[in-house]
KOLNU-637997 format. One record per residue (C-alpha): x, y, z; residue in one letter. Coordinates in steps of 0.25 Angstrom, whole numbers, plus 2048, in hexadecimal, padded with zeros to 3 digits. Example, Ala and Ser with C-alpha at 12.3 -4.5 7.8 and 13.67 -1.06 7.14 Angstrom:
+-----+-----+-----+--------+
|  px |  py |  pz | residu |
+-----+-----+-----+--------+
| 831 | 7EE | 81F |      a |
| 837 | 7FC | 81D |      s |
+-----+-----+-----+--------+
% end
This chain:
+-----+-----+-----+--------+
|  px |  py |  pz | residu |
+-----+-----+-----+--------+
| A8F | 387 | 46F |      x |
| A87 | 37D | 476 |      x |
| A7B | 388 | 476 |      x |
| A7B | 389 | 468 |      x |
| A7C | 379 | 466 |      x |
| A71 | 378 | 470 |      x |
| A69 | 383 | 46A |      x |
| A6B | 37D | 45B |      x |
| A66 | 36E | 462 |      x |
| A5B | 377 | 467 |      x |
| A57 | 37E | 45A |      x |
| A58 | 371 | 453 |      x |
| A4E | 36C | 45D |      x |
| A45 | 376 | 45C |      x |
| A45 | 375 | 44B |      x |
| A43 | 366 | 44C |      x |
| A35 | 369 | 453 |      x |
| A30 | 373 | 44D |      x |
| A33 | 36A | 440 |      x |
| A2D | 35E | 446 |      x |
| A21 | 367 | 449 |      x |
| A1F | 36E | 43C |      x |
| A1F | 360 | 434 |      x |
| A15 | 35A | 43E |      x |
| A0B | 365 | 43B |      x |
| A0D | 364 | 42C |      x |
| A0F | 354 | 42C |      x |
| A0A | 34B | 438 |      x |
| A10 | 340 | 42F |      x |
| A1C | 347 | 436 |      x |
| A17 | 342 | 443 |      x |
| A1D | 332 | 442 |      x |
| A2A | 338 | 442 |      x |
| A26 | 339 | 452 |      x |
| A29 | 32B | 453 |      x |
| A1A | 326 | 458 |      x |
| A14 | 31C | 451 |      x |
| A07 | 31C | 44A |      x |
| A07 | 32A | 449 |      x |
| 9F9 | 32D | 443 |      x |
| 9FC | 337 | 439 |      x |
| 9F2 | 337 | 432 |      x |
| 9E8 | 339 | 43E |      x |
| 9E2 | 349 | 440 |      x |
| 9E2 | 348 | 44E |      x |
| 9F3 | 343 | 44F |      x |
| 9F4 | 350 | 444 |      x |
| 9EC | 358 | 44E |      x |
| 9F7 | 354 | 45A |      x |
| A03 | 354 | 452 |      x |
| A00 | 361 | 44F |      x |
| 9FF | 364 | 45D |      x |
| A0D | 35F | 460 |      x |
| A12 | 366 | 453 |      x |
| A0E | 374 | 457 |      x |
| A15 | 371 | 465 |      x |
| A22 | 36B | 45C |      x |
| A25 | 378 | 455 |      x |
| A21 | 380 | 463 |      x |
| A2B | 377 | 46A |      x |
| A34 | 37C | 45F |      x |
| A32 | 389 | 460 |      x |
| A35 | 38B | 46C |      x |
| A42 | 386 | 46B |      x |
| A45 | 391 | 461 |      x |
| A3D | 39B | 46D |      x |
| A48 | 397 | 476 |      x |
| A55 | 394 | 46D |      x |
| A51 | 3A5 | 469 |      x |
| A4D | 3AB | 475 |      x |
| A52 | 3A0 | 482 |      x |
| A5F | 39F | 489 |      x |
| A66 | 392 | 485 |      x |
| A63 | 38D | 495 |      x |
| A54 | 390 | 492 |      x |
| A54 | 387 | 483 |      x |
| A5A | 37D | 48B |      x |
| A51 | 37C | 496 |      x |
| A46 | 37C | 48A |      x |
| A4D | 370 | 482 |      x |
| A4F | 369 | 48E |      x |
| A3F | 369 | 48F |      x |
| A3D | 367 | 480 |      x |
| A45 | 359 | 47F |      x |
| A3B | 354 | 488 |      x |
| A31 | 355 | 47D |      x |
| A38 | 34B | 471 |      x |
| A3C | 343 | 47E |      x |
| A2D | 342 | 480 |      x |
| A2E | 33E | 473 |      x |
| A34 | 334 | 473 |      x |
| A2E | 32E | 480 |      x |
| A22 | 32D | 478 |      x |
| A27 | 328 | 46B |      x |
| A2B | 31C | 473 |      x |
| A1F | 31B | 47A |      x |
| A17 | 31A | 46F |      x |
| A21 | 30F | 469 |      x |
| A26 | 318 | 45F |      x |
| A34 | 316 | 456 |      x |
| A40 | 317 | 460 |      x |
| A48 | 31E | 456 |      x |
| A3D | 329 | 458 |      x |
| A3C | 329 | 466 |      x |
| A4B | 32B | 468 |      x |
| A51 | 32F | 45A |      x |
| A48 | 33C | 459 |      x |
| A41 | 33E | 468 |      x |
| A4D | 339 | 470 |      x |
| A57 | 341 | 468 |      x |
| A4F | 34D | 467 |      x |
| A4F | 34C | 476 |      x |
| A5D | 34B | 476 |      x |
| A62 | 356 | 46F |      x |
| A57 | 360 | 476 |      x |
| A5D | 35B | 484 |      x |
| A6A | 35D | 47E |      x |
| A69 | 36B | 479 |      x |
| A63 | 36D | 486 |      x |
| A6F | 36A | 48F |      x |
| A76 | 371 | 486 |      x |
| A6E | 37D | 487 |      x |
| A6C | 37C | 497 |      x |
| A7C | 37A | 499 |      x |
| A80 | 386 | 491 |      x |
+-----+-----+-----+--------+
% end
């Protein structure tokens, strides 16, 4: 039971990404959701990079579906245990750049906090 609720978490993770990647290659207005301020949407170059982190968004999601099809519960865990680093990273950033709180914590911080959870989850079963 807890692998399946862990494995949802997971998936749900994994969608979240690939969604978030998909909208920032078709909309780099998408791209203030991050939580950065003065997001220069308009500018070429930021389309160019956000692009770059958009294509690694929907890889990172893919793998999650790689693993949640092919992986032993132990190996996603180890895996999500690693990814939750990245919307950690996140948030770090968000707050460095003296970006919104509620960004920093309300969508990194939790995102964080859900992947470390499905990871104890999957590691303990």
């Amino acid at each position: 039971m807890l692998v399946t609720a862990a494995s949802v978490l997971a998936g749900l993770i994994g969608l979240g990404i690939i969604v978030i990647g998909v909208r920032a290659l078709r909309s780099p207005r998408a791209a203030i959701g991050f939580g950065i301020p003065d997001t220069p949407t308009e500018d070429r170059t930021f389309h160019a990079w956000l692009s770059v982190k958009a294509v690694r968004d929907i890889a990172s999601g893919i793998f999650v579906f790689v693993l949640l099809a092919g992986a032993t519960p132990h190996l996603l865990g180890w895996f999500m245990l690693a990814a939750a680093g990245i919307p950690a990273g996140d948030a770090l950033i968000v707050l460095r750049s003296h970006g919104p709180k509620s960004a920093a914590y309300g969508i990194h911080g939790a995102t964080a906090a859900v992947a470390l959870v499905s990871s104890v989850l999957l590691l303990v079963s």
